[in-house]
N, C-alpha and C positions, 0 to 999 in steps of 0.2 A: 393660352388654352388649357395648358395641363394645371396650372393652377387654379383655374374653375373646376374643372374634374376632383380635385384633388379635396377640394372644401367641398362641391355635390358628396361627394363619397363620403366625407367626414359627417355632413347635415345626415346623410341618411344612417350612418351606422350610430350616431348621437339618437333619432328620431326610435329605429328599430330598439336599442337599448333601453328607451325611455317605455316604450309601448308592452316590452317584456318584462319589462321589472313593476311596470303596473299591472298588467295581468295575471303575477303571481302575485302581489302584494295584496292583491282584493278577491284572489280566488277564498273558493271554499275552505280548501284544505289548510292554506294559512290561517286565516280565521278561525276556524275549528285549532289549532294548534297553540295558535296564541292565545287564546281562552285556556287552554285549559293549560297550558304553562302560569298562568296568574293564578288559576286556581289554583294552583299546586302549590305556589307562593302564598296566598293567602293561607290556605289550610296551613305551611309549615309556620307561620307567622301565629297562627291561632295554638298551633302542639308546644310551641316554645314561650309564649306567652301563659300558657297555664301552668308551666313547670318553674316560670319564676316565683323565688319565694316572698311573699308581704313582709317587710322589716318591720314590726312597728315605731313608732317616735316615741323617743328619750328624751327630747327636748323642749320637757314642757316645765315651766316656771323655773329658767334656768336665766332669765334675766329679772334682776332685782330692782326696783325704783326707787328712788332717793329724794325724798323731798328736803328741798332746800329752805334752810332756816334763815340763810342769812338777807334781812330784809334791807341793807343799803344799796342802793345800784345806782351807780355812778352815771350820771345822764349827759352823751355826744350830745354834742354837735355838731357835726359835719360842717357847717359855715364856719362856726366859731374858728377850725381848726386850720381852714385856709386864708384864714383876714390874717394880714402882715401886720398890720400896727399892737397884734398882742403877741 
């Protein structure tokens, strides 16, 4: 019997916890509060974003292409190089 009691007790203080912490979570005042905490985030996100400085790129025709003269290419073939009798 006292262990019925004791889980009753525990449902309902689980139940009541559950029913307060939703009715602050969706009141007004949170609402209103967590808006404008993001806004205040986004605004500083916006003030530090304009004070960073543009680097511009150094890195332009800093790689050179090489055309290859030498016109022999030695031609695999993958079969050939697994057949045993050569």
């Amino acid at each position: 019997m006292a262990r019925e009691i004791k889980y009753l007790s525990f449902l309902i203080i689980i139940i009541v916890l559950v029913i307060l912490i939703g009715r602050y979570y969706f009141s007004d005042s949170n609402i209103k509060n967590s808006f404008r905490s993001l806004n205040n985030i986004d605004n500083k996100i916006n003030d530090h974003a304009k004070k960073i400085p543009i680097i511009e790129s150094d890195t332009k025709d800093i790689i050179e292409y090489v055309e290859q003269t030498n016109s022999k290419k030695k031609k695999y073939n993958f079969w050939k190089l697994l057949d045993p009798n050569e």
